[in-house]
N, C-alpha and C positions, 0 to 999 in steps of 0.2 A: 329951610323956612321955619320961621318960628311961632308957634301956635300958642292962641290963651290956653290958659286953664279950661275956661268956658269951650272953646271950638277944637279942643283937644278932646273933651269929653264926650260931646256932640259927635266927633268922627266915628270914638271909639264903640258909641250907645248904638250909631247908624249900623255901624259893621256888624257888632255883635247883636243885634235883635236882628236884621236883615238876616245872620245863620241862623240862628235861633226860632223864626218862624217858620224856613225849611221843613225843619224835625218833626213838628207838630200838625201840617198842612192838612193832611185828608183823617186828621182825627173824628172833626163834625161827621165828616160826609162817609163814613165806615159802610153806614146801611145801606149809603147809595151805590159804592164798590161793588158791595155783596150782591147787588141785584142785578148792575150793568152789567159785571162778569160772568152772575152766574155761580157765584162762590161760597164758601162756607166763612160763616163767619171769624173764624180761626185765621181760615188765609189771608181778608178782608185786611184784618190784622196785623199783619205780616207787611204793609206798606207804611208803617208806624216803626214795628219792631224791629225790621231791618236795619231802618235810620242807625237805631239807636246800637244796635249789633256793631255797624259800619264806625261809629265814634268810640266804640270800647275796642275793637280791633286796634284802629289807628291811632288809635289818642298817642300812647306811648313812641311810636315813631315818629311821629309829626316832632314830640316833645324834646325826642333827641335831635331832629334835624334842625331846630329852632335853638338849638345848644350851641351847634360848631358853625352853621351857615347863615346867611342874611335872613331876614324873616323876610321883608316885601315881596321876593321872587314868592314864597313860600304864599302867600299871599296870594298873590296875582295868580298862581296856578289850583288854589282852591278855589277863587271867586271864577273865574271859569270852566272849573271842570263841574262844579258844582248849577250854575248856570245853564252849561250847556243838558247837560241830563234833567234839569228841570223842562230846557222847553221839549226835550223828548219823550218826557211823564206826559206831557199835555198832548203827543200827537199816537203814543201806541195806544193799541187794543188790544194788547196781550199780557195775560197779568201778570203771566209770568216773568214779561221785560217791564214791565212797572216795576215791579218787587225786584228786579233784578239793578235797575238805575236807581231805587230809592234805595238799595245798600251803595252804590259808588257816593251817592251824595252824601250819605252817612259817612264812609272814609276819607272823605276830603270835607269835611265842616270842622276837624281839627286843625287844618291847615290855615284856618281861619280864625278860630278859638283860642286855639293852645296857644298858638307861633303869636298872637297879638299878646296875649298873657305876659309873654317871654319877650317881645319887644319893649312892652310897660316895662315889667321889672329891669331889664338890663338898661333903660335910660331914662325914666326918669330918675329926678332925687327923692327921698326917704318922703318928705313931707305932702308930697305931692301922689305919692303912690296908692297910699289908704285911700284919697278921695278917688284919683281914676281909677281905681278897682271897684269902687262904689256902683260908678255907671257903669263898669263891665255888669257887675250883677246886675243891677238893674236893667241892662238891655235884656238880660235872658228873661228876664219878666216879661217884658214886654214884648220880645219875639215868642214867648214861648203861646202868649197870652193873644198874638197881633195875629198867629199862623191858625189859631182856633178862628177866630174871627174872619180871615179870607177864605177861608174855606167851608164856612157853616151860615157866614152871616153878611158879607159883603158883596162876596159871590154866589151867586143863589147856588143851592148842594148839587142841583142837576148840570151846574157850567161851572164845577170843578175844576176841571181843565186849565182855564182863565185863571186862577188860581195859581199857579205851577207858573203863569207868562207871568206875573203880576212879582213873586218871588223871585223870581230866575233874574229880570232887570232889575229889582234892589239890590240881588249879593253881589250880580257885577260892577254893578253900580258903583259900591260900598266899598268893594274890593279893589277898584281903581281909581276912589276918591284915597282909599288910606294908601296905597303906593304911592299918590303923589302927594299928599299934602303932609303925613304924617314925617314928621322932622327928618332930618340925615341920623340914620342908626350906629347907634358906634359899632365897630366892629368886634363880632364877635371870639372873645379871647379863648376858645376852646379848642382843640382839637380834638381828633379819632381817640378816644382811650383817655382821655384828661377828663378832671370833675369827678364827683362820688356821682358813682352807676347808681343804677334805680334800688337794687336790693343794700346797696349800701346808705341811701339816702332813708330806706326802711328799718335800719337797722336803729338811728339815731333817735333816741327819747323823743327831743322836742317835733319833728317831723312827724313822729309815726305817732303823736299826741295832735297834731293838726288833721292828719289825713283822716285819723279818726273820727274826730269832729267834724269833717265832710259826709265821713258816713253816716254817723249818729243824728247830725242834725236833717240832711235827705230821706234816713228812713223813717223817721218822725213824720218829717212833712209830706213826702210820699203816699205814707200810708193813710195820714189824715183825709188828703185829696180823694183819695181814689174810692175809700168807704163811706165818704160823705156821702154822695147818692144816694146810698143805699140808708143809711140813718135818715135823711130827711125825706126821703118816698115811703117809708113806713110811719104808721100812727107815733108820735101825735101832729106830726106836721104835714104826712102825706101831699108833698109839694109836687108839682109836674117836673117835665123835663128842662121848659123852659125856664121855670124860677131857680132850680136848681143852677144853672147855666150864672144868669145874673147871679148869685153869691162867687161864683169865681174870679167876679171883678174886683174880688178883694187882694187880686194878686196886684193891684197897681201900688197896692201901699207898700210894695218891695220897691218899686219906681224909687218913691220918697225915701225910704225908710234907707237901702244899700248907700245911695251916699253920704246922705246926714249918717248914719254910724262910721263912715270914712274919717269924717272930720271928729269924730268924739271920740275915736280910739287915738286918732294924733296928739288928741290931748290928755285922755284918762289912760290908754293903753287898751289894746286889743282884746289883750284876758278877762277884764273889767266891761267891754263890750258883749262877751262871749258868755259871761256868768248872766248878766242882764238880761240878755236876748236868752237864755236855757228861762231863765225863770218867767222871762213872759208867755214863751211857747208852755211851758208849763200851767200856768195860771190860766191861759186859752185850752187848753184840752180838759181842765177844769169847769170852767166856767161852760164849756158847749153841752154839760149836762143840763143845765137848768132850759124848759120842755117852755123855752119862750124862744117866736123864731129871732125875734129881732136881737135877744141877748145869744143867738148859737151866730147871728153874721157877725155882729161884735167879734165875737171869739176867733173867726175867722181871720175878722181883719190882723187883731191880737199875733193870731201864729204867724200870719206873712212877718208880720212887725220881727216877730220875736227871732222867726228862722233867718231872714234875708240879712240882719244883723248877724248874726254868728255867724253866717256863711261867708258875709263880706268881711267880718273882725278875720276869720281863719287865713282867707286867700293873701289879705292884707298883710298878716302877721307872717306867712310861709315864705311872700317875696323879700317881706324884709329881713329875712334871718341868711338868706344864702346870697352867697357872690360867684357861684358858679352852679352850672347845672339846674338854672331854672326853667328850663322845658320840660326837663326830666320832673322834676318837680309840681310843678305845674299839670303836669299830663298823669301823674299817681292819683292827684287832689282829684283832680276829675274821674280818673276811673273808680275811685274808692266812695264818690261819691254818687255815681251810679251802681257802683255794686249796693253801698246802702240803700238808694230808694227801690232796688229788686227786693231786696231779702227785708225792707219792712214791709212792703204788699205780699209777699212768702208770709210772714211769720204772723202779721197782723189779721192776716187773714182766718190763721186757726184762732186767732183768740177772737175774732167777728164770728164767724161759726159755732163757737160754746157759749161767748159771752155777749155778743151783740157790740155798741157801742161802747160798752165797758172793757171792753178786751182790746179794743183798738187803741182808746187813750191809755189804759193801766199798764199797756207793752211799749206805750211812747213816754208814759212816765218814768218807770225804770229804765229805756234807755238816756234819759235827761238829768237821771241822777248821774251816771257815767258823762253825760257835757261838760258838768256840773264841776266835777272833780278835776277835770280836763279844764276848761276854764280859770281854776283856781292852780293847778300849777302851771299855766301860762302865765297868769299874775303875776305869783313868785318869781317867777324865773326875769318876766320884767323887772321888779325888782330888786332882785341883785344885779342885774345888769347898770342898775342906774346905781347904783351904791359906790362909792370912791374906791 
């Protein structure tokens, strides 16, 4: 079957924000955990951080099995396993089998992620890849941004549960609309042992200059997000819970912003995307000192702008460089890029406790000089590629 551009994108945005909302489900509704249960807040927690535990275990397997075998099987048995342990989050009372099915769903949301990653790169052609990579990222906005909402705002916090039915029939959904509709896959040309293994894909300059920039650009934005709260509930903006909430609707402008930079790196080149996007994240973690709220949302929207650009220039730029071993590939970018948004909420954190708000952009700054440089030898490296 052969699909638009258009309803190629559309499949890929459904599937990938349909996982993506998963991950983030009972983020709203934390307090409510901790009270149903009975639980400290720490544990509360723990049906979040599992998820997220479950996708750094797996990632790299999934990456390799999306190397040598069909993706759609790989597919079809994420969208239901992940499925069925949702509607079973909706019927226990015991949290400790909550926390226990919210890490299997974490281990099968790569089966879904990655293995689609590795489906895109191994068929379409080059010009075509930067744009649908565009809506892969922008689905994660969207699920990441869609699973805060069913859970906090859609479905009222105390019928949570519903929540979990509500997700559970979109990944299967998603996951049996892309089985069928998404093209006949070419076959995958790898075997057991063929293709640069993961530490040898690390080994390589330009790779291990992409991965990086998964990391650098996450721990930036990571850290941003997550100390924002706490800068706008202190003077001079002293905002509530809820206004705080509404500024995070500034993550729709990754929606917009990941495909339009697909289509500008096909034509400027990804590196040129990726310096662009550092300097505007940059100029936004600037700009969110000035003690007016409406120039700190600005600035907000600015970082989405600035981040979801590099992030989508990087993935873009990583598929088109390899002709083999892109799940392996694929599944590094991802983990390196949640190791980055750990270790900037680690490291932002002490310089929020000495410096306040200055400590959080001044440690996003210096790592943005490091994009930066990153950035500009991806340029070069384009090129002399294009040079006779």
């Amino acid at each position: 079957m052969k699909l638009s551009s258009f309803s190629l994108q559309a499949l890929v945005f459904f599937l990938v924000s349909a996982s993506f909302s998963t991950m983030y489900l009972v983020q709203p509704v934390l307090p409510v955990l901790q009270t149903e249960f009975g639980i400290s807040i720490s544990r509360a927690s723990q049906t979040v951080s599992m998820v997220i535990l479950g996708v750094a275990l797996s990632t790299l397997i999934f990456g390799r099995l999306a190397d040598i075998y069909p993706v759609k099987p790989l597919i079809i048995l994420g969208g239901a396993v992940i499925s069925l342990s949702g509607l079973a989050c909706a019927l226990v009372h015991n949290i400790d089998v909550l926390i226990a099915l919210r890490l299997i769903q974490g281990l099968f949301i790569p089966a879904l992620t990655t293995c689609l990653a590795t489906y895109l790169a191994r068929n379409l052609p080059l010009e075509r890849l930067n744009v649908v990579m565009g809506s892969y990222i922008a689905a994660t906005v969207t699920g990441g941004l869609g699973g805060r909402l069913l859970g906090g705002w859609i479905h009222p916090p105390l019928h949570w549960r519903y929540a979990f039915v509500t997700t559970s029939v979109m990944v299967l959904i998603a996951a049996l609309a892309a089985a069928i509709l998404l093209p006949a896959e070419r076959k995958p040309t790898e075997k057991p042992g063929q293709g640069p293994g993961f530490f040898s894909l690390m080994r390589r300059p330009p790779m291990l200059a992409i991965f990086t920039v998964g990391f650098g650009a996450m721990f930036v934005f990571g850290a941003t997000f997550n100390y924002l709260p706490f800068y706008l509930s202190a003077p001079p903006f002293v905002l509530s819970t809820n206004a705080i909430t509404l500024l995070y609707m500034n993550y729709i402008a990754g929606v917009i912003i990941a495909p339009l930079s697909g289509k500008f790196s096909n034509r400027f080149g990804n590196g040129l995307t990726m310096i662009l996007g550092t300097l505007i994240l940059a100029a936004a973690l600037l700009l969110s000192h000035i003690p007016l709220l409406w120039t700190v949302a600005f600035s907000l929207c600015m970082a989405c702008t600035g981040f979801f650009a590099v992030h989508a220039a990087a993935m873009g730029s990583m598929n088109r460089k390899l002709a083999s071993s892109r799940g392996r590939a694929n599944s590094l970018y991802i983990l390196w890029y949640y190791l980055g948004g750990s270790a900037g909420i680690t490291v932002s954190g002490v310089g929020f406790k000495h410096f306040g708000w200055a400590g959080v952009t001044g440690t996003g700054l210096a790592m943005l000089v490091l994009l930066l440089g990153l950035g500009v030898f991806e340029l070069r490296g384009e090129r002399e590629n294009r040079e006779p």
